[in-house]
PQR file with spaces between the fields and no chain letter, atoms N, CA, C, O and H, PARSE charges and radii, in Angstrom:
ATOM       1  N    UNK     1      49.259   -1.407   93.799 -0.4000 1.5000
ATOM       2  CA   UNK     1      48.702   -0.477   94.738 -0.0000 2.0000
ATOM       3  C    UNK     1      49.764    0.147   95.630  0.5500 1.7000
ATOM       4  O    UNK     1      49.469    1.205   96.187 -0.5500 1.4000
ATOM       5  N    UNK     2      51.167   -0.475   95.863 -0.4000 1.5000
ATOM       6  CA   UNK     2      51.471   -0.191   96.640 -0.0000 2.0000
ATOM       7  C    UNK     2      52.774    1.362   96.761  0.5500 1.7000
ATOM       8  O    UNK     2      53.343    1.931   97.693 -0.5500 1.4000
ATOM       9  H    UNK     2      51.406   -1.335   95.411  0.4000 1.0000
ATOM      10  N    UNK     3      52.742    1.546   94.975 -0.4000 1.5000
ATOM      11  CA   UNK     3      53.334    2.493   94.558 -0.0000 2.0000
ATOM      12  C    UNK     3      52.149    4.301   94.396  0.5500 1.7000
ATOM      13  O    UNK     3      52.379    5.455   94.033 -0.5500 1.4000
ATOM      14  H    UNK     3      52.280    1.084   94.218  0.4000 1.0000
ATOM      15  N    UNK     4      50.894    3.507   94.937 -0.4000 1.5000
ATOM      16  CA   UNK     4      49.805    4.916   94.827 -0.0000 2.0000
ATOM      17  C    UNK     4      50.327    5.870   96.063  0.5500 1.7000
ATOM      18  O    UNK     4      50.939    5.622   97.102 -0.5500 1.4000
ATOM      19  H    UNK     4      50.708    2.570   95.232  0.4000 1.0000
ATOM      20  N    UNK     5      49.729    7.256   95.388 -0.4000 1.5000
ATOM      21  CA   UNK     5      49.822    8.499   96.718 -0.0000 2.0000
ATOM      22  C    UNK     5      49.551    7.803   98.067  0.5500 1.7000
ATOM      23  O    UNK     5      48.796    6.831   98.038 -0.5500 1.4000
ATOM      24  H    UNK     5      49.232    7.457   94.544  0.4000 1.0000
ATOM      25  N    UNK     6      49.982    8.118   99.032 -0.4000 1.5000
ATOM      26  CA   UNK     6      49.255    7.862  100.580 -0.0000 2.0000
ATOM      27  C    UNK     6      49.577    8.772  101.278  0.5500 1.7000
ATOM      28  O    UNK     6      49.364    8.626  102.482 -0.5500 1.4000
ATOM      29  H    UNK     6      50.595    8.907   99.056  0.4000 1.0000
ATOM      30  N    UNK     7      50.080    9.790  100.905 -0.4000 1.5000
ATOM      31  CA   UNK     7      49.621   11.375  101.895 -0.0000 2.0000
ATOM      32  C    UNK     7      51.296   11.953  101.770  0.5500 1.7000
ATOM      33  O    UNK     7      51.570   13.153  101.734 -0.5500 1.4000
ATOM      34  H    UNK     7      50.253    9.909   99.927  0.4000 1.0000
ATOM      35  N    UNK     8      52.357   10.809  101.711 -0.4000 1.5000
ATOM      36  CA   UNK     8      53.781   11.421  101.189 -0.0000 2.0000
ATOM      37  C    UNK     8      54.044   12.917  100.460  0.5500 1.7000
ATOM      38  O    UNK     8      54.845   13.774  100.835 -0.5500 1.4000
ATOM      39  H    UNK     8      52.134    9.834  101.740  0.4000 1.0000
ATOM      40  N    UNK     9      53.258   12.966   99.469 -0.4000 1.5000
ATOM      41  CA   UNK     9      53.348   14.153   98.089 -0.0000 2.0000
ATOM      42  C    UNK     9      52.308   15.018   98.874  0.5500 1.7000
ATOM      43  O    UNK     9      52.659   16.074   99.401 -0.5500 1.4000
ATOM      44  H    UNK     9      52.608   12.270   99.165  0.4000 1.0000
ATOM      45  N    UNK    10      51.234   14.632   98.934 -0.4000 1.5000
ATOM      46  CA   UNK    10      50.582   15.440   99.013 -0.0000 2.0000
ATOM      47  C    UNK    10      50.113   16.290  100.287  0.5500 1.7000
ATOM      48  O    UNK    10      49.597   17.397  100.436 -0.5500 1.4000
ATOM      49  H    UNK    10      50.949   13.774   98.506  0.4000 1.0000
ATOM      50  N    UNK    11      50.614   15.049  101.310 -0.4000 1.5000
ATOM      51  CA   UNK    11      50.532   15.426  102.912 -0.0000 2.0000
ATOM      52  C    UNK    11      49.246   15.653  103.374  0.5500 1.7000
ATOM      53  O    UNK    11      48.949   16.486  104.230 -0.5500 1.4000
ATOM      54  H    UNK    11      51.033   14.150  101.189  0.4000 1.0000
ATOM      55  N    UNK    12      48.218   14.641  102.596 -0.4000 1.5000
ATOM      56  CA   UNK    12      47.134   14.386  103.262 -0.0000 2.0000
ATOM      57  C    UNK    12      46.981   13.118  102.854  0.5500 1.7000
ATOM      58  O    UNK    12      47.122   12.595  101.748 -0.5500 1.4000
ATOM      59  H    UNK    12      48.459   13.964  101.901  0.4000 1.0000
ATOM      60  N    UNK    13      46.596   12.594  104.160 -0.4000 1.5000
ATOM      61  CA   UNK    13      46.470   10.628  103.998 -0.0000 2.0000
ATOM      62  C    UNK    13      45.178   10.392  102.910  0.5500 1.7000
ATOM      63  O    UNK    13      44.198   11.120  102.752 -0.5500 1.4000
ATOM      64  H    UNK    13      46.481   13.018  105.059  0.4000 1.0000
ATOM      65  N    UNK    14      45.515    9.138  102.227 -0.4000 1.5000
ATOM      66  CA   UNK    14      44.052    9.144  101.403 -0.0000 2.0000
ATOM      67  C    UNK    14      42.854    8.956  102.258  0.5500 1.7000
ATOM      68  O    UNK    14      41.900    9.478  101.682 -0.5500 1.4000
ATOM      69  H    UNK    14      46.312    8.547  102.355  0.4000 1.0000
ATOM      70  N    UNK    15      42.490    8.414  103.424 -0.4000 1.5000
ATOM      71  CA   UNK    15      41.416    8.030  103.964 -0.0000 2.0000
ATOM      72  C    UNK    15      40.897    9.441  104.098  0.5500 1.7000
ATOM      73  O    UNK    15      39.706    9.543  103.803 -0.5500 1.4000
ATOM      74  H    UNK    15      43.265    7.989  103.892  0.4000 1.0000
ATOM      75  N    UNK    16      41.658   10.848  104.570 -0.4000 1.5000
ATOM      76  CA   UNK    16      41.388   12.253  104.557 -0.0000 2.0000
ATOM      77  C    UNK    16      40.837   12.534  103.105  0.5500 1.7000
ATOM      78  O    UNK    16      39.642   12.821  103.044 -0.5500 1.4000
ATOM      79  H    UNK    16      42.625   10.766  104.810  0.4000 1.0000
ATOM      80  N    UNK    17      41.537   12.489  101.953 -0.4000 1.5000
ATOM      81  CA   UNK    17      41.435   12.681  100.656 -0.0000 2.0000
ATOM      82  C    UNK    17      40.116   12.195  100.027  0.5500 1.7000
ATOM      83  O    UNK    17      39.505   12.427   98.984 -0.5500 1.4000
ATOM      84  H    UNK    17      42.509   12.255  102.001  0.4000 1.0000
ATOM      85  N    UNK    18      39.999   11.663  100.770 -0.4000 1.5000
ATOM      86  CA   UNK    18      38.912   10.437  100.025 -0.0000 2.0000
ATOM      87  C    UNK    18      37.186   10.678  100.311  0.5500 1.7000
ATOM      88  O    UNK    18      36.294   10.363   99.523 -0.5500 1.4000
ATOM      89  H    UNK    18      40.496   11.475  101.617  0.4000 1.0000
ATOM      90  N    UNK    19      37.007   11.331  101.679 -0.4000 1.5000
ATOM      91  CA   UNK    19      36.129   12.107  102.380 -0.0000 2.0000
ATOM      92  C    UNK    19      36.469   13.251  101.757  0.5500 1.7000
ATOM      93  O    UNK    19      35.388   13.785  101.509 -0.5500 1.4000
ATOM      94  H    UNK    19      37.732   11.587  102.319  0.4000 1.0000
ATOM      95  N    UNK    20      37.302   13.917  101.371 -0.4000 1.5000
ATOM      96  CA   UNK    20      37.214   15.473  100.972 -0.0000 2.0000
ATOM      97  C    UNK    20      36.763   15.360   99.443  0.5500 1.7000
ATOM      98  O    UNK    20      35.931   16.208   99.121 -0.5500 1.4000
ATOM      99  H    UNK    20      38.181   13.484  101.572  0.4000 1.0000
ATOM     100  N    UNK    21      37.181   14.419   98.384 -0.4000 1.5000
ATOM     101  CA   UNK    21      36.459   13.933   97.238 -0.0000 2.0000
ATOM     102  C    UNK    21      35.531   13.562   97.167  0.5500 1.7000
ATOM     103  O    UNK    21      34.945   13.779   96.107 -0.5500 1.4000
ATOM     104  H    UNK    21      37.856   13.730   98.646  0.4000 1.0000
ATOM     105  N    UNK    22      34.916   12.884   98.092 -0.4000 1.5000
ATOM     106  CA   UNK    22      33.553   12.505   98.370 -0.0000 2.0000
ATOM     107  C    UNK    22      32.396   13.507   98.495  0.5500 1.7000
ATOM     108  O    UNK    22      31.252   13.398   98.054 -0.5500 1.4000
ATOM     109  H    UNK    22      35.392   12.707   98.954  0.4000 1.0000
ATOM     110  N    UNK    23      32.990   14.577   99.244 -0.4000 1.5000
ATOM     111  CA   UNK    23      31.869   15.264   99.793 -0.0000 2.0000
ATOM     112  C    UNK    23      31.979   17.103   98.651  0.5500 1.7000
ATOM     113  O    UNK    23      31.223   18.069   98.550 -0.5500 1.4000
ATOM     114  H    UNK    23      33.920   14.666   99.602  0.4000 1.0000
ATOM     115  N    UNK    24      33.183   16.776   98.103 -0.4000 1.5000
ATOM     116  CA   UNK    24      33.177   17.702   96.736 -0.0000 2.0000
ATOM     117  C    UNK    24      32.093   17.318   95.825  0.5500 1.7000
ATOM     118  O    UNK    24      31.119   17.990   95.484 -0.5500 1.4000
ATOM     119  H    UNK    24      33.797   15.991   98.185  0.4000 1.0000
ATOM     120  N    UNK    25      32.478   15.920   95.430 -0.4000 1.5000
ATOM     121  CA   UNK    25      31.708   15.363   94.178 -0.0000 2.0000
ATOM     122  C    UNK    25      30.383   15.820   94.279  0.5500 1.7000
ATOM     123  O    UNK    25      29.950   16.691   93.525 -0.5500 1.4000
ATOM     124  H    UNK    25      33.269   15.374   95.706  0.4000 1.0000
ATOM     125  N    UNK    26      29.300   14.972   95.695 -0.4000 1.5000
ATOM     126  CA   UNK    26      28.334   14.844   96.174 -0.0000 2.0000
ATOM     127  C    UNK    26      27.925   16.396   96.072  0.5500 1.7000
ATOM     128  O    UNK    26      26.823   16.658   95.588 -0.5500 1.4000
ATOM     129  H    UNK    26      29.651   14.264   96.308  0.4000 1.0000
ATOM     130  N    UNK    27      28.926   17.634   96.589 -0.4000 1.5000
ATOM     131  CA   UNK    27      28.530   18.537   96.097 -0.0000 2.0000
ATOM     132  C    UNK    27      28.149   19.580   94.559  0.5500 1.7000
ATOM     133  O    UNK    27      27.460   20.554   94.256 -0.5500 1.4000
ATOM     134  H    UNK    27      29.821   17.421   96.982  0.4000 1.0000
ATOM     135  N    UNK    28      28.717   19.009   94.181 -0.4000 1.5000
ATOM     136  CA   UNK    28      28.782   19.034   92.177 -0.0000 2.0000
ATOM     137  C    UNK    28      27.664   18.380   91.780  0.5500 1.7000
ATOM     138  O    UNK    28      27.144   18.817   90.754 -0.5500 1.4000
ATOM     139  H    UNK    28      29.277   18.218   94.427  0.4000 1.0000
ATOM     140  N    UNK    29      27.222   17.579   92.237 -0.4000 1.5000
ATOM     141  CA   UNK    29      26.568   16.714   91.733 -0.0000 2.0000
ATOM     142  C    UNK    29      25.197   17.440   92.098  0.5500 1.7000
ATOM     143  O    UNK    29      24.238   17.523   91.330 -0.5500 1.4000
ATOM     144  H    UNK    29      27.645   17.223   93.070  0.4000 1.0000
ATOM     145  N    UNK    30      25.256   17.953   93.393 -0.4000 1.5000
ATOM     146  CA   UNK    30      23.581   18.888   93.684 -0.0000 2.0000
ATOM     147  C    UNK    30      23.504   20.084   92.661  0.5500 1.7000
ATOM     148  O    UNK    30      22.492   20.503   92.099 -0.5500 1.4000
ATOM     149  H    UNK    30      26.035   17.886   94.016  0.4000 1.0000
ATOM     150  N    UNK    31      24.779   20.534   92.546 -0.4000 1.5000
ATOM     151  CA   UNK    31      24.530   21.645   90.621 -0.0000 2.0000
ATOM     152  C    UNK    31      24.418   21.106   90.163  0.5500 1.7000
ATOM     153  O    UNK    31      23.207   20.910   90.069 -0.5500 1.4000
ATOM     154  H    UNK    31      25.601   20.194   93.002  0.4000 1.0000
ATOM     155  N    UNK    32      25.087   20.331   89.451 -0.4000 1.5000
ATOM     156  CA   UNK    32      25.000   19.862   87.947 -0.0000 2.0000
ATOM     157  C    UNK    32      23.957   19.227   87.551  0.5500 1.7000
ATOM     158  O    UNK    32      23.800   18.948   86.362 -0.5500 1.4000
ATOM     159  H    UNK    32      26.071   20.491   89.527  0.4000 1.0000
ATOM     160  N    UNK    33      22.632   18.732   88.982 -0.4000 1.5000
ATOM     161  CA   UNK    33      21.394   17.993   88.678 -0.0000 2.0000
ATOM     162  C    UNK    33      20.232   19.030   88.518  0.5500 1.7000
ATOM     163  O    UNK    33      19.201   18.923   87.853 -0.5500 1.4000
ATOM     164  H    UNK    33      22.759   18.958   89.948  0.4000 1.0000
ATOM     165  N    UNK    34      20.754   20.260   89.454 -0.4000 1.5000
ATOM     166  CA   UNK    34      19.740   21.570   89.632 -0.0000 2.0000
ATOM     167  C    UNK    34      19.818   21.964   88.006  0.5500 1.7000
ATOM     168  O    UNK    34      18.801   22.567   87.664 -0.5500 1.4000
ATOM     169  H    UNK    34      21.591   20.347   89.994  0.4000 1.0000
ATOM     170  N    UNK    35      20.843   21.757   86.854 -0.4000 1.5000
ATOM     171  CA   UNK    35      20.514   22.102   85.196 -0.0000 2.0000
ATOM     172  C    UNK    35      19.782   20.778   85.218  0.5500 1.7000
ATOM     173  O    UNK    35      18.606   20.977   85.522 -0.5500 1.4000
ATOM     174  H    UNK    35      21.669   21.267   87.132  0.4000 1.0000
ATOM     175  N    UNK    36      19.991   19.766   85.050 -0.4000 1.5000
ATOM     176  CA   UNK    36      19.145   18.663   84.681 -0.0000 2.0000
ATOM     177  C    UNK    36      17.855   18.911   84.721  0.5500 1.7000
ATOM     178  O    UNK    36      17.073   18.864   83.772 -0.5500 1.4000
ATOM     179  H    UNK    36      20.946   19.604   84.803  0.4000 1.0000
ATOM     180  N    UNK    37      17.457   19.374   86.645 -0.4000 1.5000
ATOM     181  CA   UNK    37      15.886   19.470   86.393 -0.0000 2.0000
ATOM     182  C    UNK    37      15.047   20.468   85.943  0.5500 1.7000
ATOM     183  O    UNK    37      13.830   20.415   85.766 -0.5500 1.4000
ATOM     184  H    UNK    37      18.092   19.412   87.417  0.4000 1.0000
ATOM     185  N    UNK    38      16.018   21.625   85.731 -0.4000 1.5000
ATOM     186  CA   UNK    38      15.789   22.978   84.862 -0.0000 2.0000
ATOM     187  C    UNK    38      15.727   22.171   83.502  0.5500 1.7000
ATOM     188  O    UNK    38      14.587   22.412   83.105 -0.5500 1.4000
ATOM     189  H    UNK    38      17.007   21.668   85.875  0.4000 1.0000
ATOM     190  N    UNK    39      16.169   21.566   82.822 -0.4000 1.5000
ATOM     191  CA   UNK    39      16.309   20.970   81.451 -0.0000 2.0000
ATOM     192  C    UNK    39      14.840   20.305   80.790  0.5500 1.7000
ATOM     193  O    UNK    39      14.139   20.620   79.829 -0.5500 1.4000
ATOM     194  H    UNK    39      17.095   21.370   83.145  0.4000 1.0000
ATOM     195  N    UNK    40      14.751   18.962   82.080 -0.4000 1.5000
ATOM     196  CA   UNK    40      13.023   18.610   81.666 -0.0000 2.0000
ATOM     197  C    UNK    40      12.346   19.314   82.229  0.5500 1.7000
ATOM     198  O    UNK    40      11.230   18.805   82.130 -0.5500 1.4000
ATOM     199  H    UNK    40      15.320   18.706   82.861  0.4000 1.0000
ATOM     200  N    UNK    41      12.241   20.549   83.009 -0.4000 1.5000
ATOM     201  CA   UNK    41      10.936   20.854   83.573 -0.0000 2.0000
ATOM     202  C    UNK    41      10.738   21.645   82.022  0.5500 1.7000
ATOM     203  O    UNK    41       9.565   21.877   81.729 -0.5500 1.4000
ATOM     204  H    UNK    41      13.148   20.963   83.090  0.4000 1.0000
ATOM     205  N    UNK    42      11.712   22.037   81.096 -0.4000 1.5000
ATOM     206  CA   UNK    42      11.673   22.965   80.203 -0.0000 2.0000
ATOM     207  C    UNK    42      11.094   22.300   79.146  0.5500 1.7000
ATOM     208  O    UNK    42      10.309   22.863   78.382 -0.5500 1.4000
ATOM     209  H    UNK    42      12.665   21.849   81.335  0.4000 1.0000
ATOM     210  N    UNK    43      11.510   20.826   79.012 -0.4000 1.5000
ATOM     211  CA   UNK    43      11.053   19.832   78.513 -0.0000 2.0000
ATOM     212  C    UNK    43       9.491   19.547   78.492  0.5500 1.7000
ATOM     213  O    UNK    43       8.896   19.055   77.533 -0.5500 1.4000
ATOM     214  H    UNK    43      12.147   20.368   79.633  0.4000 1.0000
ATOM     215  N    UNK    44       8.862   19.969   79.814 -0.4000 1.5000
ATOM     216  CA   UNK    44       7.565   19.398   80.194 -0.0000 2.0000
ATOM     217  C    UNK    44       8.015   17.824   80.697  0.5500 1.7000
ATOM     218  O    UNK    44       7.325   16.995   80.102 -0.5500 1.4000
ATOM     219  H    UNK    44       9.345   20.369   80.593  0.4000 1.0000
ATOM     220  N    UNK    45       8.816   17.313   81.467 -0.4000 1.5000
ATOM     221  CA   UNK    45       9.279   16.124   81.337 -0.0000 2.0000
ATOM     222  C    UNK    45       9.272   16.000   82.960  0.5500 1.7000
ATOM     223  O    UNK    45      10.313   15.837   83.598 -0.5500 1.4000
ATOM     224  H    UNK    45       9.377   17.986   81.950  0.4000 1.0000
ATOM     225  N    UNK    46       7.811   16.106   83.636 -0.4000 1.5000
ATOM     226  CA   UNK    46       7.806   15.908   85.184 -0.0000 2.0000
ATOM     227  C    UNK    46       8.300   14.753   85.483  0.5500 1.7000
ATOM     228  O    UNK    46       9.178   14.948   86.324 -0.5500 1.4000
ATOM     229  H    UNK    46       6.966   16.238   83.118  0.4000 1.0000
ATOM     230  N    UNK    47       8.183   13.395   85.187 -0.4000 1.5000
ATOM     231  CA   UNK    47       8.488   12.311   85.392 -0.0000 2.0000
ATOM     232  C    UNK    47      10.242   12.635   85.615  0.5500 1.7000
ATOM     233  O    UNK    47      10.678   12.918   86.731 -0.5500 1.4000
ATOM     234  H    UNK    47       7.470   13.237   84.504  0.4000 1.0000
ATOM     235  N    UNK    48      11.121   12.547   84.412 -0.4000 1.5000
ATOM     236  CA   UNK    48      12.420   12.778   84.630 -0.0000 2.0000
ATOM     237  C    UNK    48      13.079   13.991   85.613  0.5500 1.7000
ATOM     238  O    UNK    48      14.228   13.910   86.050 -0.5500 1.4000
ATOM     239  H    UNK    48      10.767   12.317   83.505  0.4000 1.0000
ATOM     240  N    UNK    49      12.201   15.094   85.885 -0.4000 1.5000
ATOM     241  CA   UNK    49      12.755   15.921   86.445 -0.0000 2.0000
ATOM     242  C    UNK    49      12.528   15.904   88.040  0.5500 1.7000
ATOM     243  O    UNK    49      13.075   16.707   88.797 -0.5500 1.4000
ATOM     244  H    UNK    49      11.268   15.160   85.530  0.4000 1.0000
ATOM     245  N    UNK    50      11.698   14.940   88.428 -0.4000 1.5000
ATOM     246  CA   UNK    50      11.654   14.324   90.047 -0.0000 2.0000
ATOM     247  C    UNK    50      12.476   13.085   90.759  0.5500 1.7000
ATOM     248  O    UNK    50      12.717   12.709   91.906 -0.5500 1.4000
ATOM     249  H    UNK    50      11.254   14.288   87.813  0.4000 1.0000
ATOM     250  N    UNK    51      12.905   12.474   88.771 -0.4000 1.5000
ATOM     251  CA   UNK    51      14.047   11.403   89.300 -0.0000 2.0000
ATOM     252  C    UNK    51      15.141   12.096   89.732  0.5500 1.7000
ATOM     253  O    UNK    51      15.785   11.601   90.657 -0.5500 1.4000
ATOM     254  H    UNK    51      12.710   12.779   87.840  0.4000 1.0000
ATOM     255  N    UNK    52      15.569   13.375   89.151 -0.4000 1.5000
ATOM     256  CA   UNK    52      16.794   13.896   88.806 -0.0000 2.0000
ATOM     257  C    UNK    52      16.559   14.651   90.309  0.5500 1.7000
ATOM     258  O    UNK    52      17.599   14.691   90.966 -0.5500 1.4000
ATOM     259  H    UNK    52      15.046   13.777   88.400  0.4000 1.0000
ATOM     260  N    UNK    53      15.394   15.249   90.959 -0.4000 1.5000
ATOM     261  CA   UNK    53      15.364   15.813   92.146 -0.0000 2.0000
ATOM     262  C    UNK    53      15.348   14.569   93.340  0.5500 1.7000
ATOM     263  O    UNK    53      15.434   14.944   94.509 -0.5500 1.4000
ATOM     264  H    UNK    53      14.548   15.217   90.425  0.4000 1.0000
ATOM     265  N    UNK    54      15.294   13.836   93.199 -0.4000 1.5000
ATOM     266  CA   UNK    54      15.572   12.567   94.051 -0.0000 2.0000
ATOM     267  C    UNK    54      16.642   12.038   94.622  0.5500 1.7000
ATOM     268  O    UNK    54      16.933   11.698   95.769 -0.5500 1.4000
ATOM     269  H    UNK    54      15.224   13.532   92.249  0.4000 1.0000
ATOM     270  N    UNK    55      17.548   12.037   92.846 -0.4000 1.5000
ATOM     271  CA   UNK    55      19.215   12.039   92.684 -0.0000 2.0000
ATOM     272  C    UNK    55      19.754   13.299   93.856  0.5500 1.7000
ATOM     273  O    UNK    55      20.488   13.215   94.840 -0.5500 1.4000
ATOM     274  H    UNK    55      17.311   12.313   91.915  0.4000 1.0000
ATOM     275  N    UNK    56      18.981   14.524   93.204 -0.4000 1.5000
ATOM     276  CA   UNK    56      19.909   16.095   93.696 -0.0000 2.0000
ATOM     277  C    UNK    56      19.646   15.649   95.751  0.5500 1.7000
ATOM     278  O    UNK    56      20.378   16.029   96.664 -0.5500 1.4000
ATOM     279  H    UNK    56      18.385   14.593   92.404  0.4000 1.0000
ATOM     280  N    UNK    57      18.673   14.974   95.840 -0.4000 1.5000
ATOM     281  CA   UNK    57      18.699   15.233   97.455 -0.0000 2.0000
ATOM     282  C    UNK    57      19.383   14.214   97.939  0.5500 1.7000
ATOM     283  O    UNK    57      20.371   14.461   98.631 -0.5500 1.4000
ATOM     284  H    UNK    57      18.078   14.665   95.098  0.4000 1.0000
ATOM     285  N    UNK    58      19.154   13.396   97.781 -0.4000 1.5000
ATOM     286  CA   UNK    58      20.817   12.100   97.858 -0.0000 2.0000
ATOM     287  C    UNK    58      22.083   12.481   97.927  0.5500 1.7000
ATOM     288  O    UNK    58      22.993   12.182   98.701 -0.5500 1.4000
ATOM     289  H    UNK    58      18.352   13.195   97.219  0.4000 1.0000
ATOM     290  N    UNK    59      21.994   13.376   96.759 -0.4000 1.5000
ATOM     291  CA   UNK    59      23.443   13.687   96.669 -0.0000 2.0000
ATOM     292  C    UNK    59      23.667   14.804   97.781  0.5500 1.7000
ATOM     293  O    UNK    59      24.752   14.836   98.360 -0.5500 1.4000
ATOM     294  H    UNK    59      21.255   13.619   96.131  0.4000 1.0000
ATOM     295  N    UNK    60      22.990   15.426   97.993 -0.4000 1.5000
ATOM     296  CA   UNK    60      22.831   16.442   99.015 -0.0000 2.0000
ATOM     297  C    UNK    60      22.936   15.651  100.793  0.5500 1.7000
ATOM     298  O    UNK    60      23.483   15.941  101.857 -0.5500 1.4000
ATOM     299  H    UNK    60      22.108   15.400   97.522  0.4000 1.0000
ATOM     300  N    UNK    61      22.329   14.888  100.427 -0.4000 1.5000
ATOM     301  CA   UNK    61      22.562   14.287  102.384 -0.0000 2.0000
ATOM     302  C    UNK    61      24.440   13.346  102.538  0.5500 1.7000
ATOM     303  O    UNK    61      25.119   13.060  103.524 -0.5500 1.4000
ATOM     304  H    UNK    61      21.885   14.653   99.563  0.4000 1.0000
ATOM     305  N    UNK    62      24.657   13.148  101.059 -0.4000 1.5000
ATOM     306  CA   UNK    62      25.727   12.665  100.673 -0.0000 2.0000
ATOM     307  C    UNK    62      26.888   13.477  101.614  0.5500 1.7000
ATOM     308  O    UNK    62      27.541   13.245  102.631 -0.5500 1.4000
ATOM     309  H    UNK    62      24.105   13.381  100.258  0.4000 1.0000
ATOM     310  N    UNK    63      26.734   14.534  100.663 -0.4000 1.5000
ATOM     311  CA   UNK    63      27.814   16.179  100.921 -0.0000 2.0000
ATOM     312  C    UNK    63      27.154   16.096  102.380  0.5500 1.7000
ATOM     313  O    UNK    63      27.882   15.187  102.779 -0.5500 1.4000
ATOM     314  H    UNK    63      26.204   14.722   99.837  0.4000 1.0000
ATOM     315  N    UNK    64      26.135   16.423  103.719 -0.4000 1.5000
ATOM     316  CA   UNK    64      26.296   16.629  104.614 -0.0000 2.0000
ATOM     317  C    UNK    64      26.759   15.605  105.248  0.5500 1.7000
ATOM     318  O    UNK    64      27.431   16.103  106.151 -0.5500 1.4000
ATOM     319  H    UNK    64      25.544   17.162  103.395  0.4000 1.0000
ATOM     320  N    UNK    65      26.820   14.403  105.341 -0.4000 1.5000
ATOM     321  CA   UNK    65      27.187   13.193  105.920 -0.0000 2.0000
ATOM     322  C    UNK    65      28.835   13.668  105.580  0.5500 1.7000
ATOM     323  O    UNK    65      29.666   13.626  106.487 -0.5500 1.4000
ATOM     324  H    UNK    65      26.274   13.998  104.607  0.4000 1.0000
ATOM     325  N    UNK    66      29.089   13.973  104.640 -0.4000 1.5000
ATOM     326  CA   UNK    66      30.566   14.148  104.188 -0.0000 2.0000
ATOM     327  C    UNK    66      31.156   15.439  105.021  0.5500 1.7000
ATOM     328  O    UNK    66      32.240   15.428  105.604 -0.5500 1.4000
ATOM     329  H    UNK    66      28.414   14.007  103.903  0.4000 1.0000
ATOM     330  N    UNK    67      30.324   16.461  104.977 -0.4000 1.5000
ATOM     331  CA   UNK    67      31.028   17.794  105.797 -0.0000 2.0000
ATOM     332  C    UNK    67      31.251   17.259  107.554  0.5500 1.7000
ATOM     333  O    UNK    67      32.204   17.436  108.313 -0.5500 1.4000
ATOM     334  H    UNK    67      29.443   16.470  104.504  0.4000 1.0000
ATOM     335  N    UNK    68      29.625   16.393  107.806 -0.4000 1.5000
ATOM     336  CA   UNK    68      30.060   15.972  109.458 -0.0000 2.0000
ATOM     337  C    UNK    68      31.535   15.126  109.577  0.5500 1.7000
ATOM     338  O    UNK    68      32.574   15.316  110.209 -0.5500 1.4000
ATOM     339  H    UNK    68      28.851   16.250  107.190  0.4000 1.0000
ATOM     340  N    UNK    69      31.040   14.059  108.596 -0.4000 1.5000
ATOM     341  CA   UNK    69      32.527   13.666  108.964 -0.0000 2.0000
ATOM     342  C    UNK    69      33.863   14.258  108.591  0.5500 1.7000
ATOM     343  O    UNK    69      34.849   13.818  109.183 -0.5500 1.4000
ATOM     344  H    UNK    69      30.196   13.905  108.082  0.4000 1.0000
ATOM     345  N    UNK    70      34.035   15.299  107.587 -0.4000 1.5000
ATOM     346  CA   UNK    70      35.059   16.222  107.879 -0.0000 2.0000
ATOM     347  C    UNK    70      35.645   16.708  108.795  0.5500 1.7000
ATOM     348  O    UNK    70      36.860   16.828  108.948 -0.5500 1.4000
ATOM     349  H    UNK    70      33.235   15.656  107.106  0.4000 1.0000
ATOM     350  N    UNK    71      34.370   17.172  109.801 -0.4000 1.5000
ATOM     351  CA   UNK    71      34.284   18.033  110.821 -0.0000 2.0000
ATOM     352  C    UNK    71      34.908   17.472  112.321  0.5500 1.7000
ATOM     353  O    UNK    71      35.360   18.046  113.311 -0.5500 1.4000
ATOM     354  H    UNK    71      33.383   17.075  109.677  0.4000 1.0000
ATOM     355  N    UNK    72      34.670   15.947  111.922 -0.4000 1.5000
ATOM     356  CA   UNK    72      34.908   15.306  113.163 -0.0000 2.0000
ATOM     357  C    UNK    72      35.927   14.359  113.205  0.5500 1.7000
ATOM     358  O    UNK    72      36.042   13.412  113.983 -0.5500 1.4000
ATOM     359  H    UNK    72      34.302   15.481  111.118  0.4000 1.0000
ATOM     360  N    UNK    73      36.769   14.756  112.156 -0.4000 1.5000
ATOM     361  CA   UNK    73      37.854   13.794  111.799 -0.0000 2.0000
ATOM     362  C    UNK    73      39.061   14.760  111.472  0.5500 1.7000
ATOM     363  O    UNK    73      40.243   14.460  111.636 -0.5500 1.4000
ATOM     364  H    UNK    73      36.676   15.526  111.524  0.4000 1.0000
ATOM     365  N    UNK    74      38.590   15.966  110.985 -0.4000 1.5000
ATOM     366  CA   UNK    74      39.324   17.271  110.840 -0.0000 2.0000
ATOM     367  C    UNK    74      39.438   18.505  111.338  0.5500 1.7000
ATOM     368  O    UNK    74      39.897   19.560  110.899 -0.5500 1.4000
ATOM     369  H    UNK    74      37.630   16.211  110.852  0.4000 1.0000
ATOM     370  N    UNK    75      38.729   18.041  112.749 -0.4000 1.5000
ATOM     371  CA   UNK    75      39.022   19.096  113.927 -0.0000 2.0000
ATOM     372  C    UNK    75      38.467   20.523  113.583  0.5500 1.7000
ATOM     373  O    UNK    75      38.819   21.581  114.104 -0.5500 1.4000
ATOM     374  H    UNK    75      38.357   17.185  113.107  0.4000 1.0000
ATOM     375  N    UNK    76      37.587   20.352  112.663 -0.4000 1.5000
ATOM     376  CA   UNK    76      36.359   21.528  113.037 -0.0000 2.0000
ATOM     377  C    UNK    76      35.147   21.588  113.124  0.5500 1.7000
ATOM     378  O    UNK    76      34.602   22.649  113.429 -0.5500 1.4000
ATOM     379  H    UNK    76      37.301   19.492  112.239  0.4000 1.0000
């Protein structure tokens, strides 16, 4: 571990990095579920397409929990 990035190269500490990956992903993840539930609703597949909207809003409070703490750790 002790040879990994820690903000040297890249000039952002990982604990920064790590919240900014976080709250990317969490955001990808609210698209990439919005095809999912386009997929079974096309399906007729209500059951799967309310799990997958369940997932998308999770992932969604994910990304805002992630932008606040951006915001308040990254001075905007």
């Amino acid at each position: 571990m002790s040879d990994m990035e820690t903000g040297e190269v890249t000039g952002t500490k990982d604990k920064d990095y790590n919240v900014i990956w976080f709250t990317e992903v969490c955001l990808s993840n609210v698209l990439r579920l919005e095809t999912y539930i386009k997929d079974a609703e096309r399906d007729g597949d209500s059951e799967l397409a309310e799990f997958f909207r369940r997932a998308q809003s999770e992932s969604r409070k994910g990304a805002e929990q992630g932008k606040a703490m951006l915001r308040s750790r990254l001075g905007g």
